[in-house]
N, C-alpha and C positions, 0 to 999 in steps of 0.2 A: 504494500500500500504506500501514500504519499508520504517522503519521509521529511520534506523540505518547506512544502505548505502549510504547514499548522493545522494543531487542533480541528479549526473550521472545515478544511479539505479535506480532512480525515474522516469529520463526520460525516462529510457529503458524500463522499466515496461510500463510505461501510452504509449512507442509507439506500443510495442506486444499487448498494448490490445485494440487499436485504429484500429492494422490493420486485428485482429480477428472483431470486430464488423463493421470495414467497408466493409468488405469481407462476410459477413453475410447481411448485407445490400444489396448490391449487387446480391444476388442470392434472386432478386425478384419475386414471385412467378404469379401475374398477367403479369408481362413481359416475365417469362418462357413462359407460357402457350399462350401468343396472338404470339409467337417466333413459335407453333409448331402447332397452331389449329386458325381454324375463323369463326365465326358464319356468315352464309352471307343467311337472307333470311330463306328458308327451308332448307339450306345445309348445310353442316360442310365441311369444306375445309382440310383438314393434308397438311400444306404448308410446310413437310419435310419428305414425307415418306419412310418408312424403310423398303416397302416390304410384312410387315404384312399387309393384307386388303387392301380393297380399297382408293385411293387417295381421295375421297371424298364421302361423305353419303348423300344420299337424306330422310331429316325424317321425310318428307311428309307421305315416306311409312310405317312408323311405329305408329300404334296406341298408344302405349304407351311407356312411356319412364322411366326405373326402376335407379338409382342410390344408388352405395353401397359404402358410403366411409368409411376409416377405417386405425386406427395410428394415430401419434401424430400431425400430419399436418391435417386430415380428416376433421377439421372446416373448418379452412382456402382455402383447394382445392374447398371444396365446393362452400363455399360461393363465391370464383372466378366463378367455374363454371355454376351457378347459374346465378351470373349479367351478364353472355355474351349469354349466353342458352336464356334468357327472357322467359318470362309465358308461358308454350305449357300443354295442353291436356294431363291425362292421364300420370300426371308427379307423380311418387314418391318414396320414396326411406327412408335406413338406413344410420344413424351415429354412429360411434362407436369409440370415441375418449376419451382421461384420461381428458382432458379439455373441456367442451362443448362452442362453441364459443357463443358469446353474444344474436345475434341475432338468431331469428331462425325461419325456414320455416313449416307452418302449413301442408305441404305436405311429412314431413319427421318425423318420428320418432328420438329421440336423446338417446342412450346409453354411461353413464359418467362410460368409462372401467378403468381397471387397468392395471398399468404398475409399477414396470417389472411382478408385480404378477398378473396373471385374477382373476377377481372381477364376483360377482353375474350377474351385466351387459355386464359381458364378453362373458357369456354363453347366456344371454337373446339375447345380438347382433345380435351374433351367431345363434340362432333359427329363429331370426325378419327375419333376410337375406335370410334364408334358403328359408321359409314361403314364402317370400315375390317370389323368386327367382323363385318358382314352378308354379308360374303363369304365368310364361315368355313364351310368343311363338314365333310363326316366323314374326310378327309382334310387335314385343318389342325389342328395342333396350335398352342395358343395360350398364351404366358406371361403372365401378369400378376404385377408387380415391382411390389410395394405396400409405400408406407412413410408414417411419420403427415404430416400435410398436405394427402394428398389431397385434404379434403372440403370443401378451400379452391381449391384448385387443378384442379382435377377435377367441376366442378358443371354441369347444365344443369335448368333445373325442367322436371319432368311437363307444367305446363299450359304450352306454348310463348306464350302471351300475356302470364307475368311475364316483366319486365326485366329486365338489368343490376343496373343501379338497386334495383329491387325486393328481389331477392336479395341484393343487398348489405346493405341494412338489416334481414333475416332475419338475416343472419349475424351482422350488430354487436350486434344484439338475445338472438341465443344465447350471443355470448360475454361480455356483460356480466350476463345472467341469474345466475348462480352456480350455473346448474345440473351435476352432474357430466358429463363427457365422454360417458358413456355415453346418458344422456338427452337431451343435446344431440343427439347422434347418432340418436339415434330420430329425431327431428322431423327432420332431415336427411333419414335414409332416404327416409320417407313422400313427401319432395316433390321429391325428385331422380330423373331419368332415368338414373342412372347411379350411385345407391347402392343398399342393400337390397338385394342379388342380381342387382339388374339390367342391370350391366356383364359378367354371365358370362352371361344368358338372351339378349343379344343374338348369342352362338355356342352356340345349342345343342347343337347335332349336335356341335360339335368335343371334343378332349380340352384341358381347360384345367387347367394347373401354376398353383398362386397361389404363388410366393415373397413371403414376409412379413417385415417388419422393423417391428413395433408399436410402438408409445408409447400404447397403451393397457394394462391390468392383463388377462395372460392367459386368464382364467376370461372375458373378454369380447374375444377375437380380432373378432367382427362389426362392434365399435366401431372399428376401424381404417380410417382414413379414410371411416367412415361406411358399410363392411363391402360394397366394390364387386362383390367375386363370390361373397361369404358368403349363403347361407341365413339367412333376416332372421327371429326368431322374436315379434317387438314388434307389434305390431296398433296398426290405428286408433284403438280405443280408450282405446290406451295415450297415442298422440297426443294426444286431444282432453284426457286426464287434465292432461300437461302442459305443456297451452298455459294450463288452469284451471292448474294448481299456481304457474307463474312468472307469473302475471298477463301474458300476451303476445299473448294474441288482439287488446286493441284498440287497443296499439299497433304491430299489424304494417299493413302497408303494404293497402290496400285489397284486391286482386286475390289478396294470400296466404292473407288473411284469407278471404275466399269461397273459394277452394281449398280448406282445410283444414274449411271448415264444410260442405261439400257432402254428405249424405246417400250419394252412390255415390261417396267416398273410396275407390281401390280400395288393397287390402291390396298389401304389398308380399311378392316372392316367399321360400317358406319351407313350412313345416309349418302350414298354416291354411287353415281354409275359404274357399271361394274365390267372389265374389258379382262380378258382370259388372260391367267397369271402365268410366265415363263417358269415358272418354281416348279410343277408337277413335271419337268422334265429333267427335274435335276432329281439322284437318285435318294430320297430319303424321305421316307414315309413320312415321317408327321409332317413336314414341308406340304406332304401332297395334300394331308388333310387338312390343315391351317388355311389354305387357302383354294379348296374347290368351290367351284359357282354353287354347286346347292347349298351350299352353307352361309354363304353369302347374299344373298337374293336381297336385303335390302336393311335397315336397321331397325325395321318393328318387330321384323322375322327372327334376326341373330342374335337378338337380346332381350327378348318378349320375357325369357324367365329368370328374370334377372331382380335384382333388389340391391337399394345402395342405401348407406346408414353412414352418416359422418359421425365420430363418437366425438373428435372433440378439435379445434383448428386454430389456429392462429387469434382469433378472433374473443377465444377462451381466455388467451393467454394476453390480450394484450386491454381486455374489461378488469382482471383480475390485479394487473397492474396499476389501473386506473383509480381502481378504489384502495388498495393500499397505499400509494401515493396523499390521497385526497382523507386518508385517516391518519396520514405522518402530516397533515397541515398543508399541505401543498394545491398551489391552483392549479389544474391539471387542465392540458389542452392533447387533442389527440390528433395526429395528422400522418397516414399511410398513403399521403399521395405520392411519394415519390418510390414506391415501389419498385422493383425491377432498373429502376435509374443505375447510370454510374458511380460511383461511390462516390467523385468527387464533385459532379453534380449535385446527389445527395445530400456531403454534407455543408454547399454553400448553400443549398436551399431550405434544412434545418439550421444551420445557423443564421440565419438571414432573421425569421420568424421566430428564433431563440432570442433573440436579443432585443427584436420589436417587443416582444410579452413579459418577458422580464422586468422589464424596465417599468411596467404597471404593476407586478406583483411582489411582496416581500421573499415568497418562496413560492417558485414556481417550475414546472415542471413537463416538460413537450414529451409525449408521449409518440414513438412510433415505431411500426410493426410490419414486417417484409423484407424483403433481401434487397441487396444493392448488387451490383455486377463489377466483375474487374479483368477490364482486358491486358493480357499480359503481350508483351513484344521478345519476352525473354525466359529464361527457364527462372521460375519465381525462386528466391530464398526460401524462408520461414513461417508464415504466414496465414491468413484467411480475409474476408471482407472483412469482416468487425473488423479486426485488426487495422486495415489499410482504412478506413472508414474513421478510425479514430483516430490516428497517427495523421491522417488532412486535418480533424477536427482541432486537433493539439498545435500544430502549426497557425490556426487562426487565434486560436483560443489566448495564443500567446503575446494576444496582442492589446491583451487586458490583463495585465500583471498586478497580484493584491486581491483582484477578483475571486468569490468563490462561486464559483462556476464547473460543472463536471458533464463531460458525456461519457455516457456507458454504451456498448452496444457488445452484442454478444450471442452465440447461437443458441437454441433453447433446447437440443442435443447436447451439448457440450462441446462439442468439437467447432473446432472454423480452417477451410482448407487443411493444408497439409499438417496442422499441429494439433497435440491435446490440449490445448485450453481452448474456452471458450469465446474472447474474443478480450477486453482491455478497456479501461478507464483511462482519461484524457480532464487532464485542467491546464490552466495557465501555468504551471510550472513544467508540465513537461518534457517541453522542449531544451530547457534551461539544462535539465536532471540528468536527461540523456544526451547532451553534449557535455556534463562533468563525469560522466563513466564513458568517454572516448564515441560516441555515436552520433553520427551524422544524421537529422531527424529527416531530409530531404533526398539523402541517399537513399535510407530505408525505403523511403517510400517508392521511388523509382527503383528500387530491385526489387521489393514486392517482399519485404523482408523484414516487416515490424516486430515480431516475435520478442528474437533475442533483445531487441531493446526494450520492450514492456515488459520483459523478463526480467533485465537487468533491472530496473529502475523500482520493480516491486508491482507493476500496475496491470499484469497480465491478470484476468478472471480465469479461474481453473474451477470446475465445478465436478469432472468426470462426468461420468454414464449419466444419466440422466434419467434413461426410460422412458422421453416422450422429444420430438422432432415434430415442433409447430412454426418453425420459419423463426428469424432473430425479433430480436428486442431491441429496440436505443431508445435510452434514457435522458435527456438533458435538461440538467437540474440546476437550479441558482438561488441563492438564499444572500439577503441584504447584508450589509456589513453591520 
């Protein structure tokens, strides 16, 4: 923490980061979940429903019961879903998570995936699912427990001829594009076996529950982990716009490159015409089924038994904030318009509106909730957006010295890019702190490398595991002198 600021900065810090972890506490995930579902008996009750599917299930009538969970929450949803379910027939299912949780059920298979990069168990996941999913009939009822990370941890390409390898450098290349999540996501869709609707068209016949836990912005649920049993409404065309938009066609790996430029690119499943897919001539069965015309026909058809349950979203997380703010005395303002922005768009545009409202209140406090983007030109350091997001913020901030003034921001996982903490605190002394432990606050930031200095200086947020992935937090608090 700050060791240079005094008392005052001290406090403002330990309360931004009190009302990040009590806000994070708060979005509990077995209270989500008895909030939107009830085990009663042989029936499952949806004691909120949205229209998707039936108001409640009888699973008497299903002989078996398959569950696919997947992301960085996929221990955890389980294992809730699991203790309320109690022992039924004919139960079993995959995990496909970067953490494997402690316990584990001899009815399930466990794959320890990668994130942000897919790992060898990203692709086995990936297969176990598939495999598993093909045995689904009209008597299989199917869960699928989806939380963000999937689309790391959950990958197999379309053309079974890309690699590993190959795919790995798709992914390093999307996530350093600065494109927003959602378009990222597109180009995901398009080239996965097991995104764009195609993880739910491998059980047709069955009835599939999607419980959801996003870290994507609501009005785009299909963006979540790359929107495994959602109806896909993005087209090829859209693809090919933004592989032109981020310059990425010629530096993608050969064989993705021909993939994606192929004239019978087939669309991925959803509300779209539908043109005969070059994939059933490639030799591998589930390719062939993932994407035959009958299965396809239209998106009332491919998803009619379908049922989607958000348990708990960013939006949980960033109300819960709001009122613990507003019960430490704080005039609280909430503002996630800048969403998806560049980080350092971002933070000229919360700072801007930070210091207009300030300036009318004793303690006051900007509330906002989403990710920011960071294009990189170079192989990053240390780092993650919070990080590079606060480290711009520290740079201005420093231009009111005395001031007690703090931004937090920080991912609601735990992790932020390549590092284990969660993302860093920023006041007007920062810059000062880490240029007296030898660090260049302007360098950092242009290598993509803030870590080791909010390391160094005491100001990194470390929180670990977490258990729930609702998109970041930033905090920016100020209290009068």
């Amino acid at each position: 923490m700050n060791q240079v600021g005094g008392s005052a900065l001290d406090a403002l810090h330990a309360a931004s980061a009190e009302i990040f972890a009590g806000a994070l506490k708060a979005c509990n995930i077995a209270t989500a979940f008895d909030r939107r579902l009830r085990f009663e008996g042989n029936t499952l009750h949806r004691l909120m429903p949205d229209g998707s599917g039936p108001a409640s299930i009888d699973l008497s009538a299903y002989k078996r019961i398959f569950v696919i969970a997947l992301g960085k929450v996929a221990g955890p949803m389980l294992q809730t879903l699991l203790a309320r379910m109690k022992r039924r027939k004919g139960l079993r299912g995959i995990c496909g998570a970067n953490q494997l949780p402690p316990t584990r059920n001899w009815r399930f298979r466990y794959f320890e995936s990668g994130h942000p990069l897919p790992n060898e168990d990203s692709f086995a996941a990936a297969r176990a699912a598939l495999a598993l999913l093909h045995k689904a009939r009209k008597d299989t009822l199917v869960f699928f427990l989806i939380s963000g990370g999937g689309s790391a941890m959950f990958d197999l390409p379309l053309d079974p001829r890309i690699t590993l390898e190959e795919t790995i450098v798709f992914h390093q290349l999307l996530l350093a594009s600065g494109a927003p999540i959602n378009e990222i996501n597109t180009l995901r869709k398009h080239f996965s076996a097991v995104k764009g609707g195609r993880l739910a068209m491998a059980a047709p016949d069955a009835l599939k529950v999607s419980l959801l836990l996003p870290d994507v912005p609501l009005r785009t649920l299909d963006a979540l982990s790359s929107g495994p049993t959602s109806p896909d409404h993005s087209t090829v065309s859209e693809v090919r716009q933004l592989l032109a938009k981020y310059g990425l066609a010629p530096k993608l790996p050969a064989s993705i490159r021909a993939f994606f430029e192929r004239e019978d690119l087939p669309e991925s499943p959803g509300n779209k015409g539908w043109r005969p897919a070059f994939l059933p001539r490639l030799p591998w069965s589930d390719v062939r089924r993932l994407t035959s015309a009958a299965s396809m026909s239209g998106e009332d058809e491919a998803f009619r038994d379908s049922v989607f349950e958000v348990l708990l979203s960013s939006h949980d997380l960033v109300e819960n904030a709001r009122t613990l703010a507003r019960d430490a005395g704080y005039h609280v303002i909430v503002d996630n318009s800048c969403d998806d922005w560049d980080y350092a768009d971002a933070a000229r545009y919360l700072l801007d509106r930070f210091h207009t409202f300030r300036a009318k209140h004793d303690r006051f406090c900007l509330i906002s909730v989403g990710e920011v983007t960071v294009t990189m030109d170079r192989t990053p350091g240390a780092g993650g957006r919070n990080q590079q997001f606060a480290l711009a913020c520290a740079l201005e901030l420093a231009n009111y010295p005395g001031a007690r003034l703090t931004v937090f921001s920080a991912g609601s996982d735990g992790i932020d890019g390549n590092t284990q903490t969660a993302g860093a605190i920023a006041d007007p002394t920062t810059v000062a702190r880490a240029r007296a432990f030898g660090f260049d606050p302007g360098q950092s930031l242009a290598e993509f490398n803030a870590c080791p200095l909010f390391t160094a200086i005491g100001d990194s947020v470390v929180t670990g595991p977490t258990g729930l992935n609702l998109r970041d937090l930033r905090l920016l608090m100020a209290e009068s002198a």
